[in-house]
N, C-alpha and C positions, 0 to 999 in steps of 0.2 A: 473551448473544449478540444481536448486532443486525444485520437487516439493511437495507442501504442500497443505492438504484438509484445509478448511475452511468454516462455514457458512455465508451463507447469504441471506438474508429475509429466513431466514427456511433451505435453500436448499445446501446440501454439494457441495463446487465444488473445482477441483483443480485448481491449478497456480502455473504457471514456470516461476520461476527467477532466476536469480542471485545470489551469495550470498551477494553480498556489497547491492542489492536493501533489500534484506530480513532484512540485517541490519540495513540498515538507517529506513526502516518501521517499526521495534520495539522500535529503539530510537526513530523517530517521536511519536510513539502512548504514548512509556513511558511518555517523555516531556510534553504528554497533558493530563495525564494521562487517557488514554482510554489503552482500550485492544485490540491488535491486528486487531482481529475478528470485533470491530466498528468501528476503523480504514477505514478497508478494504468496509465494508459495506456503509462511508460517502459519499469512493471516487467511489463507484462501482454507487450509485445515482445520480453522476453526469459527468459520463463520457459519450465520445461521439462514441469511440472505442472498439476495446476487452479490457477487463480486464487486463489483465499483459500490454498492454502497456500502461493503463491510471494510473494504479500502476508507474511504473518508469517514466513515466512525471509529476507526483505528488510528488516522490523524487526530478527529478531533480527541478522542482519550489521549491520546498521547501529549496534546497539546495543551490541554487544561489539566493532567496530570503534572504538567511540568510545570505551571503556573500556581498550584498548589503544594507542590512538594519542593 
């Protein structure tokens, strides 16, 4: 588990993950090319949960989305 600061709307916060979610979240953001940091800020405005778990349900969607399509 690792955690890392990151901004968002303005305001530093941490989050603990994984390391394979930390992974797959820099290859997603590289692929779109966004950075990290807006990444994390798309999914954080539309989540319905805490943070770290709406991060790794947004991997795994992403990940079994690509697996199927």
């Amino acid at each position: 588990m690792k955690k890392r600061s990151v901004t968002i709307h303005g305001h530093r916060t941490s989050i603990s993950l994984e390391d394979p979610f930390w992974d797959s979240l820099n290859e997603i953001a590289t692929k779109r090319g966004q950075s990290l940091a807006s990444l994390i800020t798309e999914i954080d405005k539309n989540r319905d949960g805490g943070l770290s778990s709406a991060l790794r349900l947004f991997v795994f969607a992403e990940l079994t989305q690509n697996d199927n399509g």
